[in-house]
Predicted model as a PDB file, atoms N, CA, C, CB and O in Angstrom, pLDDT in the B-factor column:
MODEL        1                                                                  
ATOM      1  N   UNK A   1      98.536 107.350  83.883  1.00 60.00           N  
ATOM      2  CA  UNK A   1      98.460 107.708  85.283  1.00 60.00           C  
ATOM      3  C   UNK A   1      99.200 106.658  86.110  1.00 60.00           C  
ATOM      4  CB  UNK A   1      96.987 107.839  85.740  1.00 60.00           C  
ATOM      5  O   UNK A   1      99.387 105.525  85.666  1.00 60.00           O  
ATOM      6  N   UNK A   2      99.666 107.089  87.451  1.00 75.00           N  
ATOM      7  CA  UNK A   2     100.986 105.764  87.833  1.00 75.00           C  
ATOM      8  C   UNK A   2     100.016 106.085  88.835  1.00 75.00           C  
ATOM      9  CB  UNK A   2     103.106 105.825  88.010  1.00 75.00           C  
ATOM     10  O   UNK A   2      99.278 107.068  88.908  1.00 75.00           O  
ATOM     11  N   UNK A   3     100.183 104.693  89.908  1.00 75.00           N  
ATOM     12  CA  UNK A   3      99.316 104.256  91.020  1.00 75.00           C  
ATOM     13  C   UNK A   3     100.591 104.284  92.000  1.00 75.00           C  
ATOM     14  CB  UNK A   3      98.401 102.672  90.811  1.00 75.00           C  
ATOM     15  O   UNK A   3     101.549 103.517  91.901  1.00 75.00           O  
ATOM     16  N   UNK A   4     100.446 105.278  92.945  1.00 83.00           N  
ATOM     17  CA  UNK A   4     101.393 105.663  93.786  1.00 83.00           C  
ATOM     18  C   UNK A   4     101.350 104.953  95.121  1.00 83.00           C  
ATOM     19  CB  UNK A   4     101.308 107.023  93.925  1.00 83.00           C  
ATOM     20  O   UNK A   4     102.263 104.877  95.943  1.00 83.00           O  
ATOM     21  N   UNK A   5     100.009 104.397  95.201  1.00 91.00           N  
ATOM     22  CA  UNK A   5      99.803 102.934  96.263  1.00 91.00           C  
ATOM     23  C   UNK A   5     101.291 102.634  96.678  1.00 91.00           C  
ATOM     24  CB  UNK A   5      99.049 101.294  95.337  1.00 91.00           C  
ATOM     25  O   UNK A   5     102.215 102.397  95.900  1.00 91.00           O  
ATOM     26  N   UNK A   6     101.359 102.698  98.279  1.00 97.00           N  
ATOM     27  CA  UNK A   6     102.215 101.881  98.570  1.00 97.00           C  
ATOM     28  C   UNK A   6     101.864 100.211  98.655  1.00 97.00           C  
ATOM     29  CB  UNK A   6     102.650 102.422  99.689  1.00 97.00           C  
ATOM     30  O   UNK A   6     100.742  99.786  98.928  1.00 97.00           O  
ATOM     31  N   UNK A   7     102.685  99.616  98.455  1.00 98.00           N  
ATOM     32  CA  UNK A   7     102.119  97.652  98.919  1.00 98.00           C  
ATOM     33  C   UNK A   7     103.478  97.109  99.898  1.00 98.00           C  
ATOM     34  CB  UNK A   7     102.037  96.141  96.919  1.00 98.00           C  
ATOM     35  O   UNK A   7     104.664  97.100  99.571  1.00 98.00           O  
ATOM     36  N   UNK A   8     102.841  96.660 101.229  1.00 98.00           N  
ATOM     37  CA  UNK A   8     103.668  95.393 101.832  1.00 98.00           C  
ATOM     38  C   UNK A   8     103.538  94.090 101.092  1.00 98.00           C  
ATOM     39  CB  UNK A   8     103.204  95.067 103.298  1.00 98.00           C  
ATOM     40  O   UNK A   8     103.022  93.850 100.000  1.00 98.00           O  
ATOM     41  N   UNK A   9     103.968  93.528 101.719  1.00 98.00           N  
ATOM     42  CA  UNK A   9     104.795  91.694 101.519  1.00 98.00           C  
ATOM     43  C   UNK A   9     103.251  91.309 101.469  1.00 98.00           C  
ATOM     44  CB  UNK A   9     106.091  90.657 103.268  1.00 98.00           C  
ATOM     45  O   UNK A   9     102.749  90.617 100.584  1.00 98.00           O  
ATOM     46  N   UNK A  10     102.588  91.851 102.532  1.00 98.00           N  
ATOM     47  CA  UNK A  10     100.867  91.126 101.903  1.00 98.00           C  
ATOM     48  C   UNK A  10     100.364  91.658 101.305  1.00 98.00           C  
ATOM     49  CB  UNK A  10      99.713  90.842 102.615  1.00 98.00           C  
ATOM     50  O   UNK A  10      99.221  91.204 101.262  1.00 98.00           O  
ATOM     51  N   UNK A  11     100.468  92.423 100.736  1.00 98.00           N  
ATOM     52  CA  UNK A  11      99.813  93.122  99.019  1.00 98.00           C  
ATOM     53  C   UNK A  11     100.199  92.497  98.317  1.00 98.00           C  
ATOM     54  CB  UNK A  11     100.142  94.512  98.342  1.00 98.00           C  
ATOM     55  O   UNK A  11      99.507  91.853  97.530  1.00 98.00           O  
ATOM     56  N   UNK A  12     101.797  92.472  98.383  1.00 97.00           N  
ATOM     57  CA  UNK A  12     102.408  91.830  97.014  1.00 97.00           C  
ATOM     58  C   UNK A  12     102.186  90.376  97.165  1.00 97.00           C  
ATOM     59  CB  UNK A  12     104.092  92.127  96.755  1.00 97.00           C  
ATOM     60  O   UNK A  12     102.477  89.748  96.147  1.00 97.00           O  
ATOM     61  N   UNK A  13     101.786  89.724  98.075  1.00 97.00           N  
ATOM     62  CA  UNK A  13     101.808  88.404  98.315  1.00 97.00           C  
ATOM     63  C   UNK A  13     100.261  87.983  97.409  1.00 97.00           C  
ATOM     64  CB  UNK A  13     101.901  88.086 100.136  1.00 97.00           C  
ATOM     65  O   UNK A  13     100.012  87.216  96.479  1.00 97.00           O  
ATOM     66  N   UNK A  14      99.437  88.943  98.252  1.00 97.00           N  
ATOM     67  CA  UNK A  14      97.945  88.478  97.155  1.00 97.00           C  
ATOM     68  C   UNK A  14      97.310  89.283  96.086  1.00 97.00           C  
ATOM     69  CB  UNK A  14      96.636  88.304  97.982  1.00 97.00           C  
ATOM     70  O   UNK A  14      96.119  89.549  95.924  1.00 97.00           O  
ATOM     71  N   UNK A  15      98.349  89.615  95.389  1.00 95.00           N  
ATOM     72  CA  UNK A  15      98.496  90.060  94.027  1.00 95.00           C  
ATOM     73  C   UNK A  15      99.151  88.944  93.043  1.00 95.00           C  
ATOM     74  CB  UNK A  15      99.366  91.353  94.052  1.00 95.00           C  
ATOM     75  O   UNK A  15      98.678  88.605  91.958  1.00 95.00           O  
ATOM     76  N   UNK A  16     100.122  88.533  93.533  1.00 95.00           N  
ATOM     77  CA  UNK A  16     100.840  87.443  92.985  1.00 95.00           C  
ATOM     78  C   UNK A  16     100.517  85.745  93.724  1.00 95.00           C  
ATOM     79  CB  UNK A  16     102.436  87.949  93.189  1.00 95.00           C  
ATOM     80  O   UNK A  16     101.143  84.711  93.490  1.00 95.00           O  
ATOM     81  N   UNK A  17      99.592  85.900  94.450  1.00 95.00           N  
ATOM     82  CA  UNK A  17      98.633  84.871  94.792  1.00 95.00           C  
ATOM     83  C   UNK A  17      99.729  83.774  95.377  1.00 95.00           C  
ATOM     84  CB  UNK A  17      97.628  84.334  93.400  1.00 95.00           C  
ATOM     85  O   UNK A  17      99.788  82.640  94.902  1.00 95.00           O  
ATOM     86  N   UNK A  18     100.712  84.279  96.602  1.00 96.00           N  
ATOM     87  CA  UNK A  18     101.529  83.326  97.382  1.00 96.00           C  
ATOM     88  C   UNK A  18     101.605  83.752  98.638  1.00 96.00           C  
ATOM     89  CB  UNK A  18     102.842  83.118  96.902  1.00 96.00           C  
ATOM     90  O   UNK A  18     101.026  84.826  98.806  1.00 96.00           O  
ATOM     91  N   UNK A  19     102.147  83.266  99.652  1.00 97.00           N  
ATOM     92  CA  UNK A  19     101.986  83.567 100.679  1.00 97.00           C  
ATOM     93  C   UNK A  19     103.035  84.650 101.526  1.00 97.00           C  
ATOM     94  CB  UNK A  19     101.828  82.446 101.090  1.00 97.00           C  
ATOM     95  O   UNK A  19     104.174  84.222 101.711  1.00 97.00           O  
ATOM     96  N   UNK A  20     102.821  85.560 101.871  1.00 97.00           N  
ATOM     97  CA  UNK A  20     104.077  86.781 102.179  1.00 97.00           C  
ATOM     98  C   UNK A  20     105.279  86.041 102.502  1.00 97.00           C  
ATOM     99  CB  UNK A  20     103.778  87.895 103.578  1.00 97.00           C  
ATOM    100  O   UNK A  20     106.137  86.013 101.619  1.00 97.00           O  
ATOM    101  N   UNK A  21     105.513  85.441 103.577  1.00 98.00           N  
ATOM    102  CA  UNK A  21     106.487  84.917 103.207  1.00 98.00           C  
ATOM    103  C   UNK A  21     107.197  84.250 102.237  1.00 98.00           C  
ATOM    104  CB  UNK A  21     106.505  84.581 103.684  1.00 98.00           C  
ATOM    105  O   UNK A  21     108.302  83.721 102.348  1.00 98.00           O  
ATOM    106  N   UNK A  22     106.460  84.318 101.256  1.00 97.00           N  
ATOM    107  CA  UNK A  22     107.071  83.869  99.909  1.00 97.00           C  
ATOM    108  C   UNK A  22     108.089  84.623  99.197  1.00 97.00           C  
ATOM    109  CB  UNK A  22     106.090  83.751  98.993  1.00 97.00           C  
ATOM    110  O   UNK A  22     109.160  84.249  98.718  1.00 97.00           O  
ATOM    111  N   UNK A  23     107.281  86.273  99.243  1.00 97.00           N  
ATOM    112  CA  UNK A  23     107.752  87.761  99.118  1.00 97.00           C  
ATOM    113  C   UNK A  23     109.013  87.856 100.002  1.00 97.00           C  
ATOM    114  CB  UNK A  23     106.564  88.889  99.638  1.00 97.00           C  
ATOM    115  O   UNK A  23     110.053  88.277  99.495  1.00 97.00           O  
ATOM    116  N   UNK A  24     108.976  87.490 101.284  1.00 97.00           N  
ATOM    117  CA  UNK A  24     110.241  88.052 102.137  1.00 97.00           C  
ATOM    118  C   UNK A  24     111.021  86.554 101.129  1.00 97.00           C  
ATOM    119  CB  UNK A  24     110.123  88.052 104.526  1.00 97.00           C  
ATOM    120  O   UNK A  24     112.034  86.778 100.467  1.00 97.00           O  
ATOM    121  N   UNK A  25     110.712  85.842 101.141  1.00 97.00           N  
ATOM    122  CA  UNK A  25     112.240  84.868 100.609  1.00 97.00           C  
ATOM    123  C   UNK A  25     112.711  85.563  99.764  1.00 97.00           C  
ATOM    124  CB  UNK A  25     112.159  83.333  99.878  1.00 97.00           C  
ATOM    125  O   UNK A  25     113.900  85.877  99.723  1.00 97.00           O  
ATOM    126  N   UNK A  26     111.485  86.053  98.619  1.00 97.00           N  
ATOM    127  CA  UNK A  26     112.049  86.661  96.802  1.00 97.00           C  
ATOM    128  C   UNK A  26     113.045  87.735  97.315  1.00 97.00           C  
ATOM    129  CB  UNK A  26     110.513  87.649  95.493  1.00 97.00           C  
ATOM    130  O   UNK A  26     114.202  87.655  96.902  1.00 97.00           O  
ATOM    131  N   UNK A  27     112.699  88.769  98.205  1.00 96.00           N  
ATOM    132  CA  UNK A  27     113.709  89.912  98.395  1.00 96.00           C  
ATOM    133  C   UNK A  27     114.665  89.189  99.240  1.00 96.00           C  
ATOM    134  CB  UNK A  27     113.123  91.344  99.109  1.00 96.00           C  
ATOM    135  O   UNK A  27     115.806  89.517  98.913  1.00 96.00           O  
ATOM    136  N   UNK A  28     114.654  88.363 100.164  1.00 97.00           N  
ATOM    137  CA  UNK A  28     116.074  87.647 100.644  1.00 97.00           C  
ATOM    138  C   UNK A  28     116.969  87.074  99.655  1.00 97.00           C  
ATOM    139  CB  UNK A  28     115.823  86.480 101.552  1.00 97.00           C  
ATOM    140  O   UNK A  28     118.138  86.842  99.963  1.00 97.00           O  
ATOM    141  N   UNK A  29     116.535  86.832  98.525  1.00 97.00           N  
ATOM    142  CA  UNK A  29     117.486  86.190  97.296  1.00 97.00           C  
ATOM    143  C   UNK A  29     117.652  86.896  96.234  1.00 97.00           C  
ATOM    144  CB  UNK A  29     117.034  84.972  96.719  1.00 97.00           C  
ATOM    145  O   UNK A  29     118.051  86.311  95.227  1.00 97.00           O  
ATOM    146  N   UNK A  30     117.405  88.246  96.186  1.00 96.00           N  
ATOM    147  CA  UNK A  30     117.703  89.302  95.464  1.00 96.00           C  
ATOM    148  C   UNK A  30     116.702  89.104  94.215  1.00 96.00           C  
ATOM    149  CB  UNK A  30     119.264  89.371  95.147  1.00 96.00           C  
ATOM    150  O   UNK A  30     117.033  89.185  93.032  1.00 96.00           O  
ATOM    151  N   UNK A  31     115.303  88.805  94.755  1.00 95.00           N  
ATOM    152  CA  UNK A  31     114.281  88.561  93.147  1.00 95.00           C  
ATOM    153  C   UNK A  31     113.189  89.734  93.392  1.00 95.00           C  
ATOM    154  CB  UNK A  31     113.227  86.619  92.954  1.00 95.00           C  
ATOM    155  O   UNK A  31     112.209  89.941  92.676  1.00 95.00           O  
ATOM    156  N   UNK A  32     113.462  90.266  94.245  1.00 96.00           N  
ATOM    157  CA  UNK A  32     112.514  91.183  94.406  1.00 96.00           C  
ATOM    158  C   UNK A  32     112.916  92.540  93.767  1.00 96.00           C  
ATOM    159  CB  UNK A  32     112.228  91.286  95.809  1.00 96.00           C  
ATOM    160  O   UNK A  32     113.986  92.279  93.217  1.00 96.00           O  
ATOM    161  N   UNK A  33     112.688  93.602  93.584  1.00 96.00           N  
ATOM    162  CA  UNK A  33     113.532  95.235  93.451  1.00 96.00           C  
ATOM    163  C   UNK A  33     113.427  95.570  94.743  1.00 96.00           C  
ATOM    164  CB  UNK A  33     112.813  96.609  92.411  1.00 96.00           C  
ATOM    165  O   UNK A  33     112.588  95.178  95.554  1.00 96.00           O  
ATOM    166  N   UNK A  34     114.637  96.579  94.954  1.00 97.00           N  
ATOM    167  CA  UNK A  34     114.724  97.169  96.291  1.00 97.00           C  
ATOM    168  C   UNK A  34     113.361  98.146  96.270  1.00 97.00           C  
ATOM    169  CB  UNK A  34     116.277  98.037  96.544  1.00 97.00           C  
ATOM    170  O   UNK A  34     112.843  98.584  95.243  1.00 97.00           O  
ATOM    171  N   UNK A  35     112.878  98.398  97.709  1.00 97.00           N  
ATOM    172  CA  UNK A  35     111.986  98.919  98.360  1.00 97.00           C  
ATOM    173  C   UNK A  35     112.270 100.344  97.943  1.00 97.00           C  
ATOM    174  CB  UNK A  35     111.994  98.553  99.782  1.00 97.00           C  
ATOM    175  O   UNK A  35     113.333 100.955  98.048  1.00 97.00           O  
ATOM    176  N   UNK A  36     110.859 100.849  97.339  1.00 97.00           N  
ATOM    177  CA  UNK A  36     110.156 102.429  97.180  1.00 97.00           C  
ATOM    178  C   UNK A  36     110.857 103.147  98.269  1.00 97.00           C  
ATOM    179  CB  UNK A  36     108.307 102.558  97.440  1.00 97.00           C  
ATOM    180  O   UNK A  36     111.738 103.996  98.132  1.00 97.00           O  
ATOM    181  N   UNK A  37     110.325 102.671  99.421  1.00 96.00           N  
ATOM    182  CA  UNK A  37     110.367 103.268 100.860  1.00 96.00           C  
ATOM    183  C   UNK A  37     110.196 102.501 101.854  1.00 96.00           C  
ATOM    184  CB  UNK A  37     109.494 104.190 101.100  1.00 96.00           C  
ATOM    185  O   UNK A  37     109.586 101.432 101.817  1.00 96.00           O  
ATOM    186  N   UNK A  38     110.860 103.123 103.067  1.00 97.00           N  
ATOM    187  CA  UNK A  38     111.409 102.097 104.262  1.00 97.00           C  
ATOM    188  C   UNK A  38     110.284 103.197 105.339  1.00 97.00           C  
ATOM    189  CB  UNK A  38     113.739 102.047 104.678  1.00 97.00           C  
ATOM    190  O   UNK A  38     110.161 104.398 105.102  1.00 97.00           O  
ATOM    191  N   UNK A  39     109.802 102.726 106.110  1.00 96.00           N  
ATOM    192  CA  UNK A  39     108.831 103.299 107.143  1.00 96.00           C  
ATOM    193  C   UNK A  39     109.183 102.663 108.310  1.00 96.00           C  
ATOM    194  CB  UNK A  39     107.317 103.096 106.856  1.00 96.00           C  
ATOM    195  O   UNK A  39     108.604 101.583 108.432  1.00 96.00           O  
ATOM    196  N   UNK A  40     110.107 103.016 109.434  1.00 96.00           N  
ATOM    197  CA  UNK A  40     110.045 102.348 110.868  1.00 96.00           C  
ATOM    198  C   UNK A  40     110.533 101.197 110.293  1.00 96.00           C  
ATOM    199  CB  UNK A  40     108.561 102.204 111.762  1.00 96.00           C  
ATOM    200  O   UNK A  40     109.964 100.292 110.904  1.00 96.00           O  
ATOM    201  N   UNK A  41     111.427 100.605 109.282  1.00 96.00           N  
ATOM    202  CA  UNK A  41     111.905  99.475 109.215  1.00 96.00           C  
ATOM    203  C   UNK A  41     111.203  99.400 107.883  1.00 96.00           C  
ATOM    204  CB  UNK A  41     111.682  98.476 110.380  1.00 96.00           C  
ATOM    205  O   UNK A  41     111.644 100.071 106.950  1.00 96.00           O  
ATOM    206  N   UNK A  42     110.301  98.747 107.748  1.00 97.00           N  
ATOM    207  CA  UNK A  42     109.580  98.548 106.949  1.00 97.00           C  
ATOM    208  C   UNK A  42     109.462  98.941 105.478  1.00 97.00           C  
ATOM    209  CB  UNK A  42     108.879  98.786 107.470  1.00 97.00           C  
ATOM    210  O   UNK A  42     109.214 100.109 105.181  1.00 97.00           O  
ATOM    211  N   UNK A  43     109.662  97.842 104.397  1.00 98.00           N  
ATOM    212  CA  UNK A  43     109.941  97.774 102.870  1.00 98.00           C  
ATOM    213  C   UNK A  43     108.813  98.037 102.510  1.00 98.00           C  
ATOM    214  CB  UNK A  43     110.461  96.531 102.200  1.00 98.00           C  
ATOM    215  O   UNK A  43     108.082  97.293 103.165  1.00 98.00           O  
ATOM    216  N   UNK A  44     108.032  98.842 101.653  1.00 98.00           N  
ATOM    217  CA  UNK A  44     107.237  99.442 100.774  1.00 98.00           C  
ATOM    218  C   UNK A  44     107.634  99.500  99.391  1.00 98.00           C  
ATOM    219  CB  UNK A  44     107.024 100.594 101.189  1.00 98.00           C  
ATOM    220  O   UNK A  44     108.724  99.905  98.988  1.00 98.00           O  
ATOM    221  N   UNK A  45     106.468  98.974  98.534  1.00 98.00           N  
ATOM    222  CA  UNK A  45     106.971  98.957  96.953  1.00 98.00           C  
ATOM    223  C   UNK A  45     105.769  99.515  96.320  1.00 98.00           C  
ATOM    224  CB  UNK A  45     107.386  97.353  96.246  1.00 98.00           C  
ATOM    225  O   UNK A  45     104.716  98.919  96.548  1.00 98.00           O  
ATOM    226  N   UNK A  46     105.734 100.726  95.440  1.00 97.00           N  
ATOM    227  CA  UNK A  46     104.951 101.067  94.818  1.00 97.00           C  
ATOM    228  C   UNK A  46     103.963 100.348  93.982  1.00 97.00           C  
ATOM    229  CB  UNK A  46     105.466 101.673  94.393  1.00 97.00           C  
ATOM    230  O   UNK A  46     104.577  99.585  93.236  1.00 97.00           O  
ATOM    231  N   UNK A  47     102.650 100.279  93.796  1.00 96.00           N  
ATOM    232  CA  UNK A  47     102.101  99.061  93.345  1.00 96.00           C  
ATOM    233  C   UNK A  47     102.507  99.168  91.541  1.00 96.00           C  
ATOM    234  CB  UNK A  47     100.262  98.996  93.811  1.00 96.00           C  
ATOM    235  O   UNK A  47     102.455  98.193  90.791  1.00 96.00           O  
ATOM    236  N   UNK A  48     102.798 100.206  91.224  1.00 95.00           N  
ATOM    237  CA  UNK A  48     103.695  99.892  89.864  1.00 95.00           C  
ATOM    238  C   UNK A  48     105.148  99.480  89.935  1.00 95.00           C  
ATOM    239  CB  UNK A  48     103.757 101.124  89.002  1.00 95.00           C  
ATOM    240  O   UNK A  48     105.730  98.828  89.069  1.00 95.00           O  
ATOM    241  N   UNK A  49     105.445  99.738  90.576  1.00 95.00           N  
ATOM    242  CA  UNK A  49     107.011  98.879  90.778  1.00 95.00           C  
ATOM    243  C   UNK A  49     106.332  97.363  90.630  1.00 95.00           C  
ATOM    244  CB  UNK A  49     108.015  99.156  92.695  1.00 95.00           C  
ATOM    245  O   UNK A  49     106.418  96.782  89.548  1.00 95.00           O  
ATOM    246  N   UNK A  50     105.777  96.859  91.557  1.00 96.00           N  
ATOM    247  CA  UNK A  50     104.985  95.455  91.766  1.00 96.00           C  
ATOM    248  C   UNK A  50     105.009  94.747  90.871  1.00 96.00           C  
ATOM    249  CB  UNK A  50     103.703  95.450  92.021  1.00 96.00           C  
ATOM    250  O   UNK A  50     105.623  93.684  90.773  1.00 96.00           O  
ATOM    251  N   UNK A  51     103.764  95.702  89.467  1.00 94.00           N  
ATOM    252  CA  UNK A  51     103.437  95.614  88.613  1.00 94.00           C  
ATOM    253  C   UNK A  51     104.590  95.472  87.388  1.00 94.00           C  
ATOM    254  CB  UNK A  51     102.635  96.448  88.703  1.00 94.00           C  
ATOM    255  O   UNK A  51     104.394  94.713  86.439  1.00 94.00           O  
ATOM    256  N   UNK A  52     105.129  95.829  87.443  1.00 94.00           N  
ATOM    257  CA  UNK A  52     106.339  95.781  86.626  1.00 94.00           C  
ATOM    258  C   UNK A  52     107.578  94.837  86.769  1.00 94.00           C  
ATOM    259  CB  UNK A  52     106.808  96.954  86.715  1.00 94.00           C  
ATOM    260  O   UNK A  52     108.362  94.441  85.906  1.00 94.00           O  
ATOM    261  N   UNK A  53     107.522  94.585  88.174  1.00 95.00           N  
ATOM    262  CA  UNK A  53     107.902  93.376  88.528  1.00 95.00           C  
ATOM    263  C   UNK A  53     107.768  91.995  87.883  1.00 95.00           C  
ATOM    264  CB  UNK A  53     107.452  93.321  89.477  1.00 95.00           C  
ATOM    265  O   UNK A  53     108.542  91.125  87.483  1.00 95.00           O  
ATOM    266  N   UNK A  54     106.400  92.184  87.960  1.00 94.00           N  
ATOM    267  CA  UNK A  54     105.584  90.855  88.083  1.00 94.00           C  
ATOM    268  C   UNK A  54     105.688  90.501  86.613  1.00 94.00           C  
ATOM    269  CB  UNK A  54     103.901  90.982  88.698  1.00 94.00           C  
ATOM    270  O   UNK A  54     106.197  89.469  86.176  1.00 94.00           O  
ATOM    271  N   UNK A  55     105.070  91.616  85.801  1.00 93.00           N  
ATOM    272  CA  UNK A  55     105.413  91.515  84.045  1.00 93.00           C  
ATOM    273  C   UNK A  55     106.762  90.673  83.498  1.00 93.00           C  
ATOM    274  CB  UNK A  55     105.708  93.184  83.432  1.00 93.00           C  
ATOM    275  O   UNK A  55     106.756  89.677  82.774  1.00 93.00           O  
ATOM    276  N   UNK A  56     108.118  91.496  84.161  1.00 91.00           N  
ATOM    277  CA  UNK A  56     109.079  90.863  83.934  1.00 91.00           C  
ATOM    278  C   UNK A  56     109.468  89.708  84.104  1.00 91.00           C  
ATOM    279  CB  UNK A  56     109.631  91.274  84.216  1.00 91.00           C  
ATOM    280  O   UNK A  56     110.321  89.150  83.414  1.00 91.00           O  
ATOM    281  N   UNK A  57     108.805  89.170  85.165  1.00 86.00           N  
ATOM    282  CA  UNK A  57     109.349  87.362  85.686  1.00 86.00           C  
ATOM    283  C   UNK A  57     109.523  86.628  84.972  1.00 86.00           C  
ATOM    284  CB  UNK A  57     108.589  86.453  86.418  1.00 86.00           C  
ATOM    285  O   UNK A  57     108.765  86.683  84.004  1.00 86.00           O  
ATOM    286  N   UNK A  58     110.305  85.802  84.972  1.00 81.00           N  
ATOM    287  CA  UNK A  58     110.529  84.875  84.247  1.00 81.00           C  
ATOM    288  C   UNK A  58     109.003  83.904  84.442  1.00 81.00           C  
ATOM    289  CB  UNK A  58     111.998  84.255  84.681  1.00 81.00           C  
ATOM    290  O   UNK A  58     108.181  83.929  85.358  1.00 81.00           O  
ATOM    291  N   UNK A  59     109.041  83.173  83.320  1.00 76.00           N  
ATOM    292  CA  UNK A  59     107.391  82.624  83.569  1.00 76.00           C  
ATOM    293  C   UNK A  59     106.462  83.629  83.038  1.00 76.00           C  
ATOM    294  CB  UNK A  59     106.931  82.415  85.261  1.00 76.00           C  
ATOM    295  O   UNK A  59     105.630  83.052  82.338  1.00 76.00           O  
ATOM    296  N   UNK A  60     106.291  84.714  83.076  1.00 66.00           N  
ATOM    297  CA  UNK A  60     105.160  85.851  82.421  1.00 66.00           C  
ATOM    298  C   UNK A  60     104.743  85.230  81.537  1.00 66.00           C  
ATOM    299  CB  UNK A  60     105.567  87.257  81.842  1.00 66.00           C  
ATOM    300  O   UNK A  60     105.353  84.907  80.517  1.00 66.00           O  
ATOM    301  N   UNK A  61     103.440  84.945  81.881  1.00 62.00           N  
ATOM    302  CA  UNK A  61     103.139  85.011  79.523  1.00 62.00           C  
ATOM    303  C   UNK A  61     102.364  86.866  79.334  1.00 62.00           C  
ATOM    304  CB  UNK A  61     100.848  83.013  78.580  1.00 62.00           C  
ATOM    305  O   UNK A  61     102.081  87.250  78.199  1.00 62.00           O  
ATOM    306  N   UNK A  62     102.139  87.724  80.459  1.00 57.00           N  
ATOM    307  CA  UNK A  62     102.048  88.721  79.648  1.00 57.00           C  
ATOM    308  C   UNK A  62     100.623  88.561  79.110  1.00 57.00           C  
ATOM    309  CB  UNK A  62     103.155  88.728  78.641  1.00 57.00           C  
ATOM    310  O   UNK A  62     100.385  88.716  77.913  1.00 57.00           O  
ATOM    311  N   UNK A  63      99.667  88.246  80.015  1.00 53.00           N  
ATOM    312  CA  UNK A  63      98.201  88.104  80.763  1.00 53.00           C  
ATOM    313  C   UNK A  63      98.281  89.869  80.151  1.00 53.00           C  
ATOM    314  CB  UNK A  63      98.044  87.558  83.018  1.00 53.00           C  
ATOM    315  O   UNK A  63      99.018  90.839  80.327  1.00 53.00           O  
ATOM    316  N   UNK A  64      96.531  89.404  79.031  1.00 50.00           N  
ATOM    317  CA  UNK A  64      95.881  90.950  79.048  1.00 50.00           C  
ATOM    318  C   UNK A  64      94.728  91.668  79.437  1.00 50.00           C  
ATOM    319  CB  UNK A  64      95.793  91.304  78.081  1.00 50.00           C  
ATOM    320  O   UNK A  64      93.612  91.203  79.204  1.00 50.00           O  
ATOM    321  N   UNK A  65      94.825  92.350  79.793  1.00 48.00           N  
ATOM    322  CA  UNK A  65      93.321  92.679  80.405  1.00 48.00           C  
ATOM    323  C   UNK A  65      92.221  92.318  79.287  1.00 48.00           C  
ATOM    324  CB  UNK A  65      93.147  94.431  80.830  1.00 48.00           C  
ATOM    325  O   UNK A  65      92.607  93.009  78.344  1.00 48.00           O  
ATOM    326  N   UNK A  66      91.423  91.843  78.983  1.00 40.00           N  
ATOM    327  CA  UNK A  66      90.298  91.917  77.757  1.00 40.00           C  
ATOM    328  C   UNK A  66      88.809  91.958  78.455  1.00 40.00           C  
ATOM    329  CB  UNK A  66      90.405  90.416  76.646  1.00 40.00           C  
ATOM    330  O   UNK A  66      87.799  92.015  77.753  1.00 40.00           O  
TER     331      UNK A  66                                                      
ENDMDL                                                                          
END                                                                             
């Protein structure tokens, strides 16, 4: 089942436990994936995009649920 959740810069910020502006730097330096969807301006990332994101980083060790 995919989690169709949209997430801003503060979702993704305290998911990945930094501060949103941390998020706007990552997508200012091309570390982020481009945005799901744009709303009135505004970057939206599916919380599996996020998720899949986050897996990939460099640094992952790939944390399991148990």
């Amino acid at each position: 089942m995919t989690d169709r959740r949209l997430w801003s810069y503060k979702d993704i910020a305290a998911h990945i436990k930094v501060q949103p502006d941390t998020v706007r730097s990552y997508r200012k330096h091309g570390l982020l994936p481009p945005p799901d969807h744009v709303e009135r301006g505004k970057p939206y990332w599916y919380a599996d995009t996020v998720r899949a994101w986050v897996a990939s980083r460099p640094g992952s060790r790939g944390r399991r649920a148990d």
